[in-house]
C-alpha positions as CSV (number, residue, x, y, z in Angstrom):
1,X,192.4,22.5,91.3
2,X,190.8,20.3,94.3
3,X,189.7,23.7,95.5
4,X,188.2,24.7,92.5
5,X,186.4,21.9,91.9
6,X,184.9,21.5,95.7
7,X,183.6,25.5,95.0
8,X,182.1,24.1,91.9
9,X,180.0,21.2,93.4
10,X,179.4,24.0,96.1
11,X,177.8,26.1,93.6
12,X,176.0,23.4,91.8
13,X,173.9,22.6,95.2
14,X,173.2,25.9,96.4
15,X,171.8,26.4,92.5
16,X,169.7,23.1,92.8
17,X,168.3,24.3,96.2
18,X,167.1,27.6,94.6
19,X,165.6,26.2,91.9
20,X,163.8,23.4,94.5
21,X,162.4,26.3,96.2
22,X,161.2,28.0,93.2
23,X,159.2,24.8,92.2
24,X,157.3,24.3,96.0
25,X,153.8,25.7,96.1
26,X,152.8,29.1,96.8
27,X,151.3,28.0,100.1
28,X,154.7,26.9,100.9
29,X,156.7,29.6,99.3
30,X,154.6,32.1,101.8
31,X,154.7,32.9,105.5
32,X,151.3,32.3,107.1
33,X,150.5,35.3,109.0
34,X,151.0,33.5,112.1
35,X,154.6,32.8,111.1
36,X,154.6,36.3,110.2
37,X,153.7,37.3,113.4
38,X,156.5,35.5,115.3
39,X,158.9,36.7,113.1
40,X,157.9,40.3,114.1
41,X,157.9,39.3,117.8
42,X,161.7,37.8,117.5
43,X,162.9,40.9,116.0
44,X,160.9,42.9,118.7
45,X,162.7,41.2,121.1
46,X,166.1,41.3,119.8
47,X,165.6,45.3,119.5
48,X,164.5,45.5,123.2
49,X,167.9,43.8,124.4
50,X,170.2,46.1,126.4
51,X,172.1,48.3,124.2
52,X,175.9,49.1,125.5
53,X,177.7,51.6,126.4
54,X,174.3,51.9,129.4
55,X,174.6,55.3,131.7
56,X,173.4,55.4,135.0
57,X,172.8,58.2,136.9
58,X,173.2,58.3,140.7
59,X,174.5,60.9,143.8
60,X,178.1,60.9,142.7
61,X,177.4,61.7,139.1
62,X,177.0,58.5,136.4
63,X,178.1,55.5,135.6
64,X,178.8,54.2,132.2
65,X,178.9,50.2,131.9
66,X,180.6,49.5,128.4
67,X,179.3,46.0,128.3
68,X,177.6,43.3,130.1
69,X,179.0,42.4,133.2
70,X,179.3,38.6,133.7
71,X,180.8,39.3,137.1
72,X,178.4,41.2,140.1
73,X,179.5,42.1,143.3
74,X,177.5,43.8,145.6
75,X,178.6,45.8,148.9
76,X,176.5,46.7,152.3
77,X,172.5,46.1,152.6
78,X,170.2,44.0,150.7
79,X,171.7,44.4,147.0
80,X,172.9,40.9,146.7
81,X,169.2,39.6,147.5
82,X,168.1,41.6,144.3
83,X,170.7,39.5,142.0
84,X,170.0,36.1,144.1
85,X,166.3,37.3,143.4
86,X,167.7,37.4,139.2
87,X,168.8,34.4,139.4
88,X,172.3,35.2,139.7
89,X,175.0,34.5,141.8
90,X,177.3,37.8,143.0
91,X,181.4,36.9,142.5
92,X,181.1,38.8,146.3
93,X,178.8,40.2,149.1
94,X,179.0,42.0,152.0
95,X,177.8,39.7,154.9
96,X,174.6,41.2,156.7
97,X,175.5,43.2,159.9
98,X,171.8,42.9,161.4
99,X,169.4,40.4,162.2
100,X,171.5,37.6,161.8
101,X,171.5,34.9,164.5
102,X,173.7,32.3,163.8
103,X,177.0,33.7,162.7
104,X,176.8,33.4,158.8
105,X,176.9,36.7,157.7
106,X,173.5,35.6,156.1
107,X,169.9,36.5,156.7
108,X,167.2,33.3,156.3
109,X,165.6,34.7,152.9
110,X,169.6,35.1,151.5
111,X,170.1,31.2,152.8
112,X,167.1,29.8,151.0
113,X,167.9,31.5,147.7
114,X,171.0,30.3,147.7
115,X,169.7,27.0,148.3
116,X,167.5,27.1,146.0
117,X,169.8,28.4,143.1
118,X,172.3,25.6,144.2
119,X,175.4,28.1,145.6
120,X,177.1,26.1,148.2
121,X,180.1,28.3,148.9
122,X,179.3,32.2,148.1
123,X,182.3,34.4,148.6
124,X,180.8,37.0,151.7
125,X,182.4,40.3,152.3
126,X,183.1,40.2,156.4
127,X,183.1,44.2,155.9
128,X,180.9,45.4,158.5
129,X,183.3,47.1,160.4
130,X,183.9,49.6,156.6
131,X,184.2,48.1,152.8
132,X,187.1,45.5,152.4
133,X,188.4,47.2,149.3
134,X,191.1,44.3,148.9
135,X,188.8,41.6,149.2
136,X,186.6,43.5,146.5
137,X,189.2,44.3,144.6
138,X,190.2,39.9,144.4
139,X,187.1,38.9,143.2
140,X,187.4,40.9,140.1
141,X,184.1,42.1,139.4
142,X,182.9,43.4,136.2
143,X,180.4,45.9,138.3
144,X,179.6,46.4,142.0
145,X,176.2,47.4,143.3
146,X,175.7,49.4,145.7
147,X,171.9,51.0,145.3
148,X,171.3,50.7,149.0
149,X,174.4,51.7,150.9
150,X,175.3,54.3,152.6
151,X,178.7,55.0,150.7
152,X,180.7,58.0,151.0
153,X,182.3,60.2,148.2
154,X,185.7,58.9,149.5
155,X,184.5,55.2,149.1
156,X,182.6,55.8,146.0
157,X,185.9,56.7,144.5
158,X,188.1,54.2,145.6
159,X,185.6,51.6,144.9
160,X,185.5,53.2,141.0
161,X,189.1,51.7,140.8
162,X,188.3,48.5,140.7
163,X,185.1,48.3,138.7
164,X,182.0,50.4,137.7
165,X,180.1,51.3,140.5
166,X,176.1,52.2,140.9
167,X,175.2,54.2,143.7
168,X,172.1,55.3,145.7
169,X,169.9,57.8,143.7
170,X,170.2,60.9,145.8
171,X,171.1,60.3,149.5
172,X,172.2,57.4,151.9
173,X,169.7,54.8,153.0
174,X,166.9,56.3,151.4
175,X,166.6,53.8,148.4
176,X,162.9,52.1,147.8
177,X,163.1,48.9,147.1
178,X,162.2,49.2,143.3
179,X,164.7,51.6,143.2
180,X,167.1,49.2,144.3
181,X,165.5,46.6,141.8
182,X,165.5,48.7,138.6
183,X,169.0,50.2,139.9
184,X,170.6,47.0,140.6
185,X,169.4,45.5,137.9
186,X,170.4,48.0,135.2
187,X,173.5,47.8,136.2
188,X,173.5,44.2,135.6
189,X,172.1,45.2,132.0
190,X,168.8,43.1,133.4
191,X,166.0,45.8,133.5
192,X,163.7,43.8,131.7
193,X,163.9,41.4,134.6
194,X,164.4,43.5,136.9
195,X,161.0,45.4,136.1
196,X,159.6,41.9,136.0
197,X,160.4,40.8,139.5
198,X,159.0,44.2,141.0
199,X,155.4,43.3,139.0
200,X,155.9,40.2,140.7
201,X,156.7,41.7,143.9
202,X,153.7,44.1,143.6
203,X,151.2,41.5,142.8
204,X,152.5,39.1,145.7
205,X,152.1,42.4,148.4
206,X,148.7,43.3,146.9
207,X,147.5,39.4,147.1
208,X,148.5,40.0,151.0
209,X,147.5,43.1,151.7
210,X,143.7,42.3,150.5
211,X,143.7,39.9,153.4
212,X,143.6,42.7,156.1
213,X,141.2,45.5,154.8
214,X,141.6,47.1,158.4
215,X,144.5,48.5,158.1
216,X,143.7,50.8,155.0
217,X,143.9,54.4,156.2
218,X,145.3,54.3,159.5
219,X,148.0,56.4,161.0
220,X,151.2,55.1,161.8
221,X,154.8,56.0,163.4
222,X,157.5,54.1,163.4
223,X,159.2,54.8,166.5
224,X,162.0,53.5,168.5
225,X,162.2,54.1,172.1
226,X,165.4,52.9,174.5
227,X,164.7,51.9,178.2
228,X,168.4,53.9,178.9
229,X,167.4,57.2,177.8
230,X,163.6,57.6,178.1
231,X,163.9,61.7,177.6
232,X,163.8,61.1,173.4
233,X,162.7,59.3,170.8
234,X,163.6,58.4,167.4
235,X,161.4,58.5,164.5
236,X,161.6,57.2,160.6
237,X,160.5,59.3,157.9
238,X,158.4,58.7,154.9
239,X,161.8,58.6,152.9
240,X,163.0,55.7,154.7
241,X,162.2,52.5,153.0
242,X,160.6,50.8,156.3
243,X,157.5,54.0,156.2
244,X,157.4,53.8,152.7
245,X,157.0,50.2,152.8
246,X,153.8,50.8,155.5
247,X,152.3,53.1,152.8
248,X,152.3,50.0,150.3
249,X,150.1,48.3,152.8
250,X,147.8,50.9,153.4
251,X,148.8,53.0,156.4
252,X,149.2,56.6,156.6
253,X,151.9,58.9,158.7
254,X,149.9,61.6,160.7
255,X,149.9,64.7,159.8
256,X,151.3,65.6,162.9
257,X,154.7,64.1,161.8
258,X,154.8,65.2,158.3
259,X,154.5,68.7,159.7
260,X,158.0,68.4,161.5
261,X,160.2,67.4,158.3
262,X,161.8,69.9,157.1
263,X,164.3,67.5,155.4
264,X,162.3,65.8,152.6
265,X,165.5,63.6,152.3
266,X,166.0,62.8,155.5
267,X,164.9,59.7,156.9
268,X,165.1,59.7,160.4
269,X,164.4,62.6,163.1
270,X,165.4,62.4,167.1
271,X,162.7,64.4,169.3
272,X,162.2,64.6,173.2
273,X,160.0,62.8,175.1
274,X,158.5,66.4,176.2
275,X,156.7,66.1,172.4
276,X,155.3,62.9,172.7
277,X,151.8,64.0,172.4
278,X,152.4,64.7,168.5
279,X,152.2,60.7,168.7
280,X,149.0,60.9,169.8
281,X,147.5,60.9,166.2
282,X,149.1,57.3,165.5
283,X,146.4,54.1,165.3
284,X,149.5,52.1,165.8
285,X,153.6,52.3,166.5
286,X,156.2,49.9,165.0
287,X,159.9,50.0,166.2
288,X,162.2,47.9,167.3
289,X,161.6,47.1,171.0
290,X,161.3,44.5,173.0
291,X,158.8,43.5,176.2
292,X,161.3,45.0,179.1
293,X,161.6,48.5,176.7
294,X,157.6,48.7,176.2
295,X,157.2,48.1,179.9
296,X,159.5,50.8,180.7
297,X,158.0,53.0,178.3
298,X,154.2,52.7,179.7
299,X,155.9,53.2,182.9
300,X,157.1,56.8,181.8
301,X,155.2,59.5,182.9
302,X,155.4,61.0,179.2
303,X,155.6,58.6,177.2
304,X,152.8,56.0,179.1
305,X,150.2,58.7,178.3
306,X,150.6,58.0,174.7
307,X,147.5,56.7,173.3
308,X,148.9,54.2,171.3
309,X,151.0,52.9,174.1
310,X,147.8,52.7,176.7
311,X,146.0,50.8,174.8
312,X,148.5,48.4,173.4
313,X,148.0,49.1,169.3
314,X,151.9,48.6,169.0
315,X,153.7,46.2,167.4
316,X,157.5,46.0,168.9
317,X,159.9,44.0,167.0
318,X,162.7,42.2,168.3
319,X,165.8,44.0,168.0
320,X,168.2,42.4,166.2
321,X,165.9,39.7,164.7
322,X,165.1,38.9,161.4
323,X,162.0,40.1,160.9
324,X,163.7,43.7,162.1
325,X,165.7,43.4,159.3
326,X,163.3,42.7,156.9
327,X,161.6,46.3,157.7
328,X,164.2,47.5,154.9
329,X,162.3,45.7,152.2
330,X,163.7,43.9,149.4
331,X,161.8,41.0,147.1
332,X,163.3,38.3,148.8
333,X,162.8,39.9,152.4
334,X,159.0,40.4,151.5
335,X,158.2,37.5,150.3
336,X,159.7,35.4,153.3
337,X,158.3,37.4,156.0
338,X,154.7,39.5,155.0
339,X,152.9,37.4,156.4
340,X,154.0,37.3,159.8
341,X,154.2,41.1,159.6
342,X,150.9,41.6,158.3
343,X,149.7,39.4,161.3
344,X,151.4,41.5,163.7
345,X,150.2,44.7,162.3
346,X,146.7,43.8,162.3
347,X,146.9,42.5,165.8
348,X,147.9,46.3,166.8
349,X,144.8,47.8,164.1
350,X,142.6,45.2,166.3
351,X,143.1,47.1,169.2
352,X,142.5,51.1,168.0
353,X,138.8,50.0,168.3
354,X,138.1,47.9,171.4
């Protein structure tokens, strides 16, 4: 009977509210168009929201991610700094195996986003000898990232044991970094953001670039040279991420080393020193040297004639050093060191001409 009578009283309110909103004016009855207008924008919204199940196609196949993961982890280079860089913090990452100096696992651009999004104690894979499957496994993710890696079929599988896994698009090491953003963040069921942060990305390398108008069109080659074995070289490609990144900024790769790929997917090719006149048609070089490699390399009877190399239009980067491992771009890497490579770079374009 109580409950009869509460559904009664129930019913008399929800009548005496209708009939209140009959009686309001028609100004008030109506949406303004305004209103209107954000109504229409909420629902866009709403429909634009991941949908689950997602599928994600990459070199072993596809992926399908059933639901939003609320736990990330990430495995080998950079992919953590693209969820740091979304404002989340990875259940587990795979501590940086170059370029670090002081023993953390943890380049300077991963240290001040995690300062600035407050993690104090991230969990760090110490996998840089091979993946640490069972400390993977313990941090129970939900997905684990790996759009710049370098995994293997074999790992690819084990890895799929434990969670969802997205992998490179086609071949190791060869991932952009937009690729890695719009990979990494699908997978994370944030491509919204994700496309977000590369805009801002893009806007913040364009802002830089336009300071250095010199280096638009010139040639050049990455190139690594060791002072123990002066009879070769080793060159990146325009599939690796570092040339790729150089295009961004303006430069060119001669012709002379386009000509030699026969691998559009490879990203690195060894040559001797007995063709080191195809370098000849570089404005600059980059690669990772330092001052006693350089001097041994001018010293070279081969390799000293180089133009590049005579006149000093290189810019050799410490090996080992952060800024070397920042040429493997990713948002936060950018962002914390363009400017001291722009410097660099234009230093090297200054000299083409004098």
């Amino acid at each position: 009977m109580k409950a009869k009578k509460s559904f009664l009283l129930l019913l008399l309110l929800v009548s005496t509210a209708m009939f209140a909103l009959i009686g309001c004016s028609n100004n008030e009855s109506t949406a303004s168009e305004d209103e209107k207008d954000k109504e229409a924008e909420t629902t866009t919204d709403q429909s634009s929201e991941t949908e689950y199940p997602i599928t994600i196609e990459h070199a072993f196949g596809e992926t399908v991610i059933e639901e939003k993961p609320e736990r990330v982890a990430t495995i080998q280079w950079a992919n953590h700094d693209v969820v740091l860089a979304l404002g989340v913090e990875p259940v587990g990452f795979s501590a940086a195996n170059y370029g670090v100096e002081d023993g953390s696992g943890l380049l300077p651009w991963t240290t001040k986003k995690l300062e600035e999004l407050d993690i104090k104690d991230p969990n760090i894979y110490q996998d840089t000898d091979g993946l640490d499957f069972e400390a993977i496994a313990d941090s129970n993710p939900d997905v684990i990232l790996a759009g710049y890696s370098g995994i293997t079929q074999e790992d690819y599988d084990l890895l799929t044991q434990i969670a969802p896994v997205v992998a490179y698009p086609t071949t190791p090491w060869t991932t952009t970094w937009r690729e890695q953003v719009l990979l990494n963040a699908k997978g994370m069921g944030m491509e919204k953001e994700g496309e977000q942060l590369i805009k801002d990305t893009e806007d913040l390398v364009a802002e830089k670039v336009a300071e250095y108008p010199e280096l638009k069109g010139k040639k050049v080659v990455w190139a690594n040279f060791s002072a123990n074995d002066l009879s070769q070289f080793h060159l990146y490609t325009p599939a690796d991420p570092r040339v790729a990144f150089l295009k961004e900024m303006g430069l060119e790769t001669p012709e002379s080393i386009t000509n030699l790929i026969q691998d559009e997917n490879a990203f690195s090719l060894s040559l001797s020193a007995e063709n080191a006149d195809i370098l000849n048609d570089a404005d600059i070089i980059i690669g990772y040297n330092d001052e006693s490699t350089y001097d041994a390399v001018k010293a070279d009877a081969r390799l000293g004639k180089i133009k590049a190399i005579e006149r000093g239009s290189v810019v050799f980067i410490g090996n080992n050093t952060p800024l070397a491992a920042s040429g493997n771009p990713n948002p936060l890497s950018i962002e914390y060191t363009i400017d001291e490579y722009l410097e660099l770079i234009a230093d090297a374009v200054e000299k083409v001409d004098e």
